[in-house]
N, C-alpha and C positions, 0 to 999 in steps of 0.2 A: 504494500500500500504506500508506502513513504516513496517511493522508487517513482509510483504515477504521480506523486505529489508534487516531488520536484523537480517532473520532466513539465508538468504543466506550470512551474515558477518560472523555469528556464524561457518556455515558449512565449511567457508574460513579457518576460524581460529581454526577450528579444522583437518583442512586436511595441514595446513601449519604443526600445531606441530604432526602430523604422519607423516608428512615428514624428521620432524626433528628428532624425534625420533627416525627414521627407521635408519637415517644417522647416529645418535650419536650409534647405537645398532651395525650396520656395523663394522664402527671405531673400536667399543669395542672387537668387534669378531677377528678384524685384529689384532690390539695391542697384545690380547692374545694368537693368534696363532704364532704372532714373536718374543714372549719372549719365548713362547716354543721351540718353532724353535733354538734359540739362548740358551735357556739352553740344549736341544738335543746337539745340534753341540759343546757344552763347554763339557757333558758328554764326548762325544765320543773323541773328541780329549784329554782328559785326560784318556781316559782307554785306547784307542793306545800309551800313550808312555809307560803305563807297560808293562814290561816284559811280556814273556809268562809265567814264575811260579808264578810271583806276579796273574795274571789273570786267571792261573790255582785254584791258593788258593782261588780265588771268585766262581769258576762254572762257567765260560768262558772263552769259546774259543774264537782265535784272526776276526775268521770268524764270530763269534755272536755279535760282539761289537753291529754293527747299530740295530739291529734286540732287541735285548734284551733292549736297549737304549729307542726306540720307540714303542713298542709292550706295553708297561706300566704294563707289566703282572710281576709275581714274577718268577722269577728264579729258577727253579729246585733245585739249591744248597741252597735255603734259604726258601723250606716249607718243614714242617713237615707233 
């Protein structure tokens, strides 16, 4: 009897830290989707106060800001 006792503590305590686990991995996922989040949105508000020829000399346009921002891809005007 003690034997099924503490195979069902063991199973306890292994489903408590998947639980926690799953929670701290959540968290992790959210923090770093809102420091992206928050460096996107610092991008972008720093590439709308330039000019349009300051942003012409990068390879965009004022309509591409979010798009190129986000997109994570390279810019036409910087491959070779």
């Amino acid at each position: 009897m003690s034997t099924m006792s503490s195979a069902t503590t063991a199973t306890q305590g292994l489903s408590r830290q998947s639980w926690t686990g799953d929670l701290l991995a959540t968290l992790k996922r959210w923090c770093v989707a809102y420091i992206t989040w928050r460096i996107e949105r610092a991008a972008i508000a720093h590439l709308c106060v330039m000019s349009d020829r300051q942003l012409k000399d990068i390879g965009v346009s004022r309509c591409e800001i979010t798009r190129v921002v986000t997109s994570g891809t390279v810019h036409r005007a910087f491959r070779r």
